[in-house]
C-alpha positions as CSV (number, residue, x, y, z in Angstrom):
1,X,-4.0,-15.2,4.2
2,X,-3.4,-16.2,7.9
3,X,0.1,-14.5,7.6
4,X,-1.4,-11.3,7.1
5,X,0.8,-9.2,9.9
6,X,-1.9,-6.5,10.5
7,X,-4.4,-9.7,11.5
8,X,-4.3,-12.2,14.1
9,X,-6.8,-15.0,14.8
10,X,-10.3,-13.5,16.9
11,X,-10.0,-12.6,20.1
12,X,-11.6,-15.3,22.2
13,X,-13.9,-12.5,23.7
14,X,-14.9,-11.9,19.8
15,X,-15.9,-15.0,18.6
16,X,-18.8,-15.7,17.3
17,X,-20.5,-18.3,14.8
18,X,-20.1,-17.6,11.4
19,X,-23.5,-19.2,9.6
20,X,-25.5,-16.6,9.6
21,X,-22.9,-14.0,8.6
22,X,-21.8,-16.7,5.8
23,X,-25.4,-16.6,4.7
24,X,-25.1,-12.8,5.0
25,X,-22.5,-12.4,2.5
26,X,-24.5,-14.7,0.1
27,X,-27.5,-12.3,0.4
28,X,-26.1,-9.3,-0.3
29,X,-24.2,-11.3,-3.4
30,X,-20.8,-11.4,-2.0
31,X,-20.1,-14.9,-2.6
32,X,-18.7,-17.9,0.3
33,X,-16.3,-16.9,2.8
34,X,-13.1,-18.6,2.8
35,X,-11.3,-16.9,6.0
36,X,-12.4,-14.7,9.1
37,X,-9.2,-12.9,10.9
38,X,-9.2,-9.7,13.1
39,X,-7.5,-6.7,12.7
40,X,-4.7,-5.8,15.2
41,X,-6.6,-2.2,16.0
42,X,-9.5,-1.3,17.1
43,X,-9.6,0.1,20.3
44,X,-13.5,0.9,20.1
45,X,-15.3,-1.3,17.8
46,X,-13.6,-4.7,17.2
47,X,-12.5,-4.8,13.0
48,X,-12.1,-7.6,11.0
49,X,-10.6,-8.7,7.9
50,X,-13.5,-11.0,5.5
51,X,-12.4,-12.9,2.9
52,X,-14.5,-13.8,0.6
53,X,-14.8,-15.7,-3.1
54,X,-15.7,-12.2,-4.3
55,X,-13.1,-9.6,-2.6
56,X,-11.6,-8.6,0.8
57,X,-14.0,-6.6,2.9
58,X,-13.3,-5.3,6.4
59,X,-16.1,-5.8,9.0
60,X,-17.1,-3.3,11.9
61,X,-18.8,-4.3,14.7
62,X,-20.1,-2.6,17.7
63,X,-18.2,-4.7,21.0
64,X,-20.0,-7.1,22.8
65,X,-21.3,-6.2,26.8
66,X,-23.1,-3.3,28.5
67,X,-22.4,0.3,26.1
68,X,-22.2,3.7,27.6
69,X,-25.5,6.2,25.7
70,X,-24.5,7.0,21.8
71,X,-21.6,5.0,21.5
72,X,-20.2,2.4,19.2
73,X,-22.8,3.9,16.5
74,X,-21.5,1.6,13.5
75,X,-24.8,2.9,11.5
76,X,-23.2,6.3,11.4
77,X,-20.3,5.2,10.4
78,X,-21.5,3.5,7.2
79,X,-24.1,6.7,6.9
80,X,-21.1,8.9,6.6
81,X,-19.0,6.7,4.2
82,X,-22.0,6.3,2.3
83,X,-22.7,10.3,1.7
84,X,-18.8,11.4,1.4
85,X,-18.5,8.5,-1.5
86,X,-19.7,11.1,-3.6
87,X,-16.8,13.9,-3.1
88,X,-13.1,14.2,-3.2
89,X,-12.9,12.9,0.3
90,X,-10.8,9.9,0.4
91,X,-13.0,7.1,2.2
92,X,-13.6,3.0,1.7
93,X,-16.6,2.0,-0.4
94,X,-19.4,1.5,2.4
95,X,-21.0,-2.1,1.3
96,X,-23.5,-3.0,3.7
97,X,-24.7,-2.9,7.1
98,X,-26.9,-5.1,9.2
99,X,-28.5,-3.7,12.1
100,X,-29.8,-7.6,13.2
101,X,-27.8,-8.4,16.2
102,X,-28.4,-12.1,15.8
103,X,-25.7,-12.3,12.5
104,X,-22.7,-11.6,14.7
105,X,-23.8,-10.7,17.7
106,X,-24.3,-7.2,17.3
107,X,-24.9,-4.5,14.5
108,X,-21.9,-4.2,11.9
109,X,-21.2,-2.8,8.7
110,X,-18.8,-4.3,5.7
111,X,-16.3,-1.7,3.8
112,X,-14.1,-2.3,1.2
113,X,-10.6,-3.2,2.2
114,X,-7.9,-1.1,0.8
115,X,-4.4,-1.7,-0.2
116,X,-1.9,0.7,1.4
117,X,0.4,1.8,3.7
118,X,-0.5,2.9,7.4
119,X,1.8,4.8,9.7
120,X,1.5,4.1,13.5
121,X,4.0,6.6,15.0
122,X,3.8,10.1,14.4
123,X,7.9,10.3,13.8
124,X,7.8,7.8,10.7
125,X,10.8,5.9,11.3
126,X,10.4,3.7,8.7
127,X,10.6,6.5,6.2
128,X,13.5,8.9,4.7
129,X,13.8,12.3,6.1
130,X,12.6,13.9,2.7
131,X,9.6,11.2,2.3
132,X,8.3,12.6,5.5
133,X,7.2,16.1,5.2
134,X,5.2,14.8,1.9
135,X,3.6,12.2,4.2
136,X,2.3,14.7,6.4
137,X,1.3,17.2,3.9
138,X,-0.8,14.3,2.4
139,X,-2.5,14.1,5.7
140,X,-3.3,17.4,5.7
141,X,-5.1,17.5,2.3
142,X,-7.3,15.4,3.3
143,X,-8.4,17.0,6.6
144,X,-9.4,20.0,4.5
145,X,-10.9,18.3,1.7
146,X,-13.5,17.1,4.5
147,X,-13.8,20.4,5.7
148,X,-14.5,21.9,2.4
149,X,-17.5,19.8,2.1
150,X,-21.1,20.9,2.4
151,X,-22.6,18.8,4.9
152,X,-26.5,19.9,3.6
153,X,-25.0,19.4,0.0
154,X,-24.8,15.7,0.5
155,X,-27.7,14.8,2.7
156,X,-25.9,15.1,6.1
157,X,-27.6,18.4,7.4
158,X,-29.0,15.8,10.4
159,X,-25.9,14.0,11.3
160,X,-25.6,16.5,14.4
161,X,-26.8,19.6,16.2
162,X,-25.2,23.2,14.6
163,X,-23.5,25.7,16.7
164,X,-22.3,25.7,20.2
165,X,-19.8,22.5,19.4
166,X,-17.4,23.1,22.3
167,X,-20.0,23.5,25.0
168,X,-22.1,20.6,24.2
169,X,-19.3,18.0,23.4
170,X,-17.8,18.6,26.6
171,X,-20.9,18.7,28.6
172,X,-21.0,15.4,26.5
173,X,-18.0,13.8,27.0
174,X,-18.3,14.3,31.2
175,X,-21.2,13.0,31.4
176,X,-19.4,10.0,29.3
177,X,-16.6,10.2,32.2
178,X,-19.0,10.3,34.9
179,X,-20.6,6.7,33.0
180,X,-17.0,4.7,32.8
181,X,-15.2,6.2,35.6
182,X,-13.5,3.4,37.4
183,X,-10.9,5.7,39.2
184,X,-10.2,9.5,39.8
185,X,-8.7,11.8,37.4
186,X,-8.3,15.0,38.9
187,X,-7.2,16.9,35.4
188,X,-10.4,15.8,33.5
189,X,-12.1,17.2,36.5
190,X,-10.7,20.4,36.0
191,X,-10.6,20.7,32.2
192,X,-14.4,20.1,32.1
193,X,-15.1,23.2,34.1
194,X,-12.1,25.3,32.5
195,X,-13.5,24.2,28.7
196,X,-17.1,25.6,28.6
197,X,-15.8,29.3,30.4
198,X,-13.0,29.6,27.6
199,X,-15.0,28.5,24.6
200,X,-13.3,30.8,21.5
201,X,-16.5,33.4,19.5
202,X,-16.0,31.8,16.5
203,X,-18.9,29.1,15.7
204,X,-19.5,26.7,12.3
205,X,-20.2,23.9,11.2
206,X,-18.3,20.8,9.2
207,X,-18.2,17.1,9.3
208,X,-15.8,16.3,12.2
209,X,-14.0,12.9,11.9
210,X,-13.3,13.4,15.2
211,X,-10.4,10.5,15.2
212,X,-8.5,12.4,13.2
213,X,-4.7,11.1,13.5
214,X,-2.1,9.1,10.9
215,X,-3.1,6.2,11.8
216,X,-6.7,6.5,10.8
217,X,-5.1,7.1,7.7
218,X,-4.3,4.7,5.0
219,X,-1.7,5.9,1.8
220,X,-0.8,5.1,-1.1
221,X,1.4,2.2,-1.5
222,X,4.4,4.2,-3.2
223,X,2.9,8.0,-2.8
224,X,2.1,10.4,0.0
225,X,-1.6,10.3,-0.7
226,X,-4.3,9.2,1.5
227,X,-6.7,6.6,0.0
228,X,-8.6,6.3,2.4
229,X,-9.8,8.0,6.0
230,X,-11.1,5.3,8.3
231,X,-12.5,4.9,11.8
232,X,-15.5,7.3,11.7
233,X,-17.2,6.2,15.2
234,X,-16.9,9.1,16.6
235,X,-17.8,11.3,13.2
236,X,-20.4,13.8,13.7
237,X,-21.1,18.0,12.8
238,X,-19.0,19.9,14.7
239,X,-16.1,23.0,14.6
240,X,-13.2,21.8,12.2
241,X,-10.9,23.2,14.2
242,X,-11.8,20.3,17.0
243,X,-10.6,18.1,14.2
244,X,-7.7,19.9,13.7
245,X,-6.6,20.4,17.5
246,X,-6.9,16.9,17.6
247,X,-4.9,16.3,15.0
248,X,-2.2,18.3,16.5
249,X,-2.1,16.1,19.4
250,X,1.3,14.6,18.7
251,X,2.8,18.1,18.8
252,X,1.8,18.7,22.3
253,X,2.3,15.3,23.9
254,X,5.9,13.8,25.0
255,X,6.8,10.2,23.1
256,X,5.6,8.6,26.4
257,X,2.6,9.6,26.2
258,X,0.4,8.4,23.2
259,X,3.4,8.7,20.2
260,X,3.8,12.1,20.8
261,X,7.1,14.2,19.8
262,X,7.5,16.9,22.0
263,X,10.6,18.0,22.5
264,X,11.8,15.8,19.2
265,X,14.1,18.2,16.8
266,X,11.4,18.1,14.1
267,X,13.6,19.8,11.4
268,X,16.2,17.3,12.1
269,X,13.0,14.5,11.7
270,X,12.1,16.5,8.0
271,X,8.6,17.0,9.6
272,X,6.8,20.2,9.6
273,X,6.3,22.4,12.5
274,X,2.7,22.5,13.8
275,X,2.8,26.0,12.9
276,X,3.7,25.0,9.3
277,X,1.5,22.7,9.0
278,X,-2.0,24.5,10.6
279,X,-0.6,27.2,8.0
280,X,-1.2,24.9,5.3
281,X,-4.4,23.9,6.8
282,X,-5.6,27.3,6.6
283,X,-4.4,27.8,3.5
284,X,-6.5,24.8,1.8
285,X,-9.2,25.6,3.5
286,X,-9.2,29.4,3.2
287,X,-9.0,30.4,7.2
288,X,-7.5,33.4,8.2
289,X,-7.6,31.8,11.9
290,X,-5.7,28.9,13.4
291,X,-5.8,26.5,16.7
292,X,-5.3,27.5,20.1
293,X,-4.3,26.2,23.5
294,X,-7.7,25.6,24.0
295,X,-8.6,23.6,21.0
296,X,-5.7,21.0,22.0
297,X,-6.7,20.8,25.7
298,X,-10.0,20.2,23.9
299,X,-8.7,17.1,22.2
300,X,-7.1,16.2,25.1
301,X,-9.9,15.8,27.3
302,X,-12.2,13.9,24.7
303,X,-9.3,11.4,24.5
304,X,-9.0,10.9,27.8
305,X,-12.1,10.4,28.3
306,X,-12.1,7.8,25.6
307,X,-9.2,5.9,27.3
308,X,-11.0,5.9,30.4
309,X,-13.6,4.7,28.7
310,X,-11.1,2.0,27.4
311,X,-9.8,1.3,30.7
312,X,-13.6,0.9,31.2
313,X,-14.3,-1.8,29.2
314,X,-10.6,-3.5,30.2
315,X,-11.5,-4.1,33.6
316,X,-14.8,-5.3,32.4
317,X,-13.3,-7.7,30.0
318,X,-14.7,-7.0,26.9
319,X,-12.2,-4.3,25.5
320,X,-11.5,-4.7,21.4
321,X,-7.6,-5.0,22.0
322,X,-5.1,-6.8,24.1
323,X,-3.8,-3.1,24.6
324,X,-6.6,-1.7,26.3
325,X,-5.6,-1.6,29.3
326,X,-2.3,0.1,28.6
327,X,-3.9,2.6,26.6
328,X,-6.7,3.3,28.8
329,X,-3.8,3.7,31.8
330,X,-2.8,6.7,29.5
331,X,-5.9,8.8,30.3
332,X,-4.0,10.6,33.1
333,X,-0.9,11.5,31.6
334,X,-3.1,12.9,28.6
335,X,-5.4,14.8,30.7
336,X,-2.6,16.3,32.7
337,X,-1.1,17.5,29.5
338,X,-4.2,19.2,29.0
339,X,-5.1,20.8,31.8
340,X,-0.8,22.2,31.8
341,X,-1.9,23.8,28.0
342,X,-5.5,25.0,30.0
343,X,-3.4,27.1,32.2
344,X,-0.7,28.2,29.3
């Protein structure tokens, strides 16, 4: 198993002893544990792969060191996999969760590993033009098969606050950048005061994956169908078309920055346009409205936030992946990019 090339051996600032998550497993009937490996990703909440006499599970964990107000809430994540278990939504089975810090350190939950295929850059190089568009048009399904659920209609009517999304996540997500800042950034500065005074009328409410990019995404092994949607920290009730601004990052952002394909001949690639694809979107999902500048800059600034807040956790030493600090060095260039959408 140790060849596995989406694991590598824990991160010394990961380890931990493994008795009492050993004895864990045998409570909750899963058998000895014959290997302990972590996953290459991760940015947030260190993942790793558990194998065990009874199956491959994937463990999440929230990361060790001081956390910044709401974060790193693993117990939502299994909450949500739990409830959307019982839709068309393509998720992991949710196995258990521990809230007991002294297991491993700190609250986790296990999930069922799946068997697939996950695509890291945005261009899919490692694909045929015409296996492409199908790869995205997979994606997109499965953003609006979470949109089209009920959130009251499977017992997650709590899982956030209705109405007034926009205004409260970015009042949110400053005072988050005002918690991690370890340097200036003028352009997140200015996007959270341009963002509340150019909120769009419409209002609603769906679950929000709120990470929602490829490679949260894991396929088939042969077709362009997502098994299963993972990385749910940041999940929550919100507008869908946050999810689908996000989503649309890699549109608006050069290949320097974060994967992005700006300026990229798409049809040459075989990959839909984002005006293609947002009109499939709205399509499966029966809007008559698409995303804006706004919604985009949007994304922007809540991931630039979160790279800060990467960066963060870098300096301090207890980031999830050897990457953090590159990643969280993107927080800049991302929140420039917004701001230059802000002002059209």
């Amino acid at each position: 198993m140790s060849d596995l090339p989406e694991t590598i051996p824990v991160r010394e600032a990961h380890r931990f002893p493994t008795e009492a998550l050993e004895g864990f497993l045998a409570e909750q009937g899963l058998g000895a544990m014959r290997e302990l490996r972590q996953m290459r990703g991760g940015q947030s909440n260190p993942t790793f792969l558990v194998v065990g006499e009874t199956g491959e599970y994937v463990l999440r964990k929230q990361p060790p060191g001081k956390l910044l107000p709401s974060a790193h809430a693993v117990d939502r994540e299994f909450r949500v996999l739990q409830a959307l278990a019982r839709t068309d939504v393509p998720v992991p089975r949710a196995v258990a969760y521990c809230a007991d810090p002294g297991v491993v350190g700190t609250p986790f939950y296990l999930m069922e590993r799946l068997h697939g295929r996950v695509f890291w850059d945005p261009a899919l190089p490692e694909l045929a033009r015409e296996e492409r568009a199908p790869i995205y048009y997979g994606m997109n399904e499965a953003l609006a098969r979470l949109h089209r659920v009920d959130p009251g209609a499977i017992g997650l009517a709590d899982f956030g606050r209705a109405g007034n999304y926009f205004r409260r996540q970015t009042e949110r997500w400053s005072k988050q950048w005002a918690a991690s800042k370890t340097r200036e950034n003028r352009a997140i500065d200015r996007l959270a005061e341009w963002l509340p005074a150019h909120v769009p009328d419409s209002d609603e409410t769906r679950i929000c994956h709120g990470d929602f990019r490829l490679d949260n995404m894991i396929f088939h092994e042969t077709e362009p169908r997502v098994i299963g949607i993972i990385d749910w920290e940041l999940a929550t009730l919100g507008h869908p078309l946050a999810d689908l601004g996000y989503n649309c990052i890699a549109y608006n952002t050069d290949p320097r920055a974060y994967r992005g394909m700006l300026g990229r001949d798409l049809a040459a690639l075989g990959i839909p346009s984002q005006d293609e694809y947002v009109r499939r979107y709205c399509e499966r999902t029966g809007r008559a409205d698409g995303i804006t500048p706004f919604h985009v800059a949007f994304a922007l600034f809540r991931l630039a936030v979160i790279l800060e807040g990467v960066l963060a956790r870098s300096v301090a030493g207890n980031a999830s992946s050897d990457e953090a600090a590159q990643k969280g060095a993107l927080g800049i260039a991302l929140a420039e990019r917004g701001w230059e959408l802000a002002r059209g």
